[in-house]
C-alpha positions as a Markdown table, in Angstrom:
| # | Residue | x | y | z |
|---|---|---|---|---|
| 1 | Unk | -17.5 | -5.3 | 15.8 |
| 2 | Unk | -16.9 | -8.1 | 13.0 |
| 3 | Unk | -15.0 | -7.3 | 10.2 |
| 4 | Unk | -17.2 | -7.1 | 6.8 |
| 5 | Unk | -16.7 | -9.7 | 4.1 |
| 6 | Unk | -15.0 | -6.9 | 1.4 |
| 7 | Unk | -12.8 | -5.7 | 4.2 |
| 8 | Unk | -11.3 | -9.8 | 4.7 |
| 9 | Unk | -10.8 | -10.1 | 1.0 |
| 10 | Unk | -9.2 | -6.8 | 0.8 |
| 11 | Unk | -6.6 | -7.7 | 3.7 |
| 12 | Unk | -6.2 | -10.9 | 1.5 |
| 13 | Unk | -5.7 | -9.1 | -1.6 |
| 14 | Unk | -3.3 | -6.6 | -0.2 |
| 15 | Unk | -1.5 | -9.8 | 1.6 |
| 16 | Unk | -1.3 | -12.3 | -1.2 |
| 17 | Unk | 0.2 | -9.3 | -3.5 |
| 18 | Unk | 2.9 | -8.7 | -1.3 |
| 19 | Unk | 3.4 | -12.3 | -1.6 |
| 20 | Unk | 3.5 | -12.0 | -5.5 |
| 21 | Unk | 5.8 | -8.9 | -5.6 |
| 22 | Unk | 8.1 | -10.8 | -3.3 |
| 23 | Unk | 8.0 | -13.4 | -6.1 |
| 24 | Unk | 8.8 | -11.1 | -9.2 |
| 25 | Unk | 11.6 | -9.8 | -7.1 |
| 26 | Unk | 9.2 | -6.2 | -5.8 |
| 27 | Unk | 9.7 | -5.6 | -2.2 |
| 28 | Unk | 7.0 | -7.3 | -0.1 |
| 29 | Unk | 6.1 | -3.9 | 1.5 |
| 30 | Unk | 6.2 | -1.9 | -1.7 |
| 31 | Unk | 3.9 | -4.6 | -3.4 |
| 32 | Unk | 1.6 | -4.3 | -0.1 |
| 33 | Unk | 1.4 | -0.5 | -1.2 |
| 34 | Unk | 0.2 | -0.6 | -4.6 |
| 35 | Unk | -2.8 | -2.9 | -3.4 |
| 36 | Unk | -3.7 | -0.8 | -0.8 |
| 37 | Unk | -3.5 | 1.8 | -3.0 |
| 38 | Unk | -5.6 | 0.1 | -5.7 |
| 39 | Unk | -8.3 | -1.4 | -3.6 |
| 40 | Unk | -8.6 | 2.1 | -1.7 |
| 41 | Unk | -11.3 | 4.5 | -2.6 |
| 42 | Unk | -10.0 | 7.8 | -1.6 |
| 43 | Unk | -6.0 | 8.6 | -2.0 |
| 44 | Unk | -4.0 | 7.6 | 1.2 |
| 45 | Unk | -1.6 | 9.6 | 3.3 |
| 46 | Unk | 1.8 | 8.0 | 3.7 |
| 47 | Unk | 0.4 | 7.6 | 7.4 |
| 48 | Unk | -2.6 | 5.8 | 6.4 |
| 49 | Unk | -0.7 | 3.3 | 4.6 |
| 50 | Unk | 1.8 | 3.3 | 7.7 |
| 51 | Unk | -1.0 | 2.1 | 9.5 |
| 52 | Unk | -3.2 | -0.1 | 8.0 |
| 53 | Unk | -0.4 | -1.8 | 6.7 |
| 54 | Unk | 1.3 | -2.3 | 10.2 |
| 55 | Unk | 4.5 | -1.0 | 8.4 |
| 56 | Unk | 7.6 | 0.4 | 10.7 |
| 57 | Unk | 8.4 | 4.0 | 9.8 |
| 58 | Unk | 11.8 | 3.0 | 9.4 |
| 59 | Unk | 10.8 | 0.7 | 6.7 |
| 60 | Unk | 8.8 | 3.1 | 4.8 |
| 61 | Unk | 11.5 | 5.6 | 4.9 |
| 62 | Unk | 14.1 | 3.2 | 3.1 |
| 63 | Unk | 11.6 | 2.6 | 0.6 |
| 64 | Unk | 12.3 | 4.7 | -2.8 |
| 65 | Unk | 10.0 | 7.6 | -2.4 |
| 66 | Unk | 9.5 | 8.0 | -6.3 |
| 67 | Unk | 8.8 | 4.2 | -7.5 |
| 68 | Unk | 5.5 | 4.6 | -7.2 |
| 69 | Unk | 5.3 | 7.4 | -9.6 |
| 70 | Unk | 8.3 | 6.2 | -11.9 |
| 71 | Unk | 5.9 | 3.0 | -12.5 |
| 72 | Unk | 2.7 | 5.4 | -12.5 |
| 73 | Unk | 1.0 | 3.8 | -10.2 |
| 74 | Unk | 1.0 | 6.6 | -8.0 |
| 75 | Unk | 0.5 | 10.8 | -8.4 |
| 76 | Unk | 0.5 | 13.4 | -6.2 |
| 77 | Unk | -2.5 | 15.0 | -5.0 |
| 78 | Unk | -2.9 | 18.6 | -3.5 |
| 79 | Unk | -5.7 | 18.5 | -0.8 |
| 80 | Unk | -6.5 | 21.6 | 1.7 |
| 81 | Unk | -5.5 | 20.6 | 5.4 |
């Protein structure tokens, strides 16, 4: 099945942001995050993330689990399930 055009310049996006974050002195991975988590239409389970990113759970773990909503960039969401 070929990839649709928003889908490639999403994976760019989410790729060349890492690259920037590395830059400004953000974690690559934790940069990665917050484009995923900007481009994505629905909110994300850490899992999700884990795997469209390609990200080892042992990364994501050592990650700090608050940035994300210390920057607020990120807030918790109760679903059912």
């Amino acid at each position: 099945m070929p990839l649709t055009l928003e889908y490639r310049y999403q994976k760019k996006f989410i790729l060349h942001w890492g690259e920037m974050g590395n830059a400004w002195g953000i974690n690559r991975t934790v940069a990665q995050v917050h484009a995923l988590l900007f481009v994505s239409p629905k909110p994300l389970y850490a899992e999700e993330i884990q795997n469209t990113l390609a990200v080892a759970r042992s990364n994501r773990e050592h990650q700090p689990p608050l940035s994300g909503r210390a920057w607020g960039i990120v807030r918790v969401v109760a679903r059912a399930g």
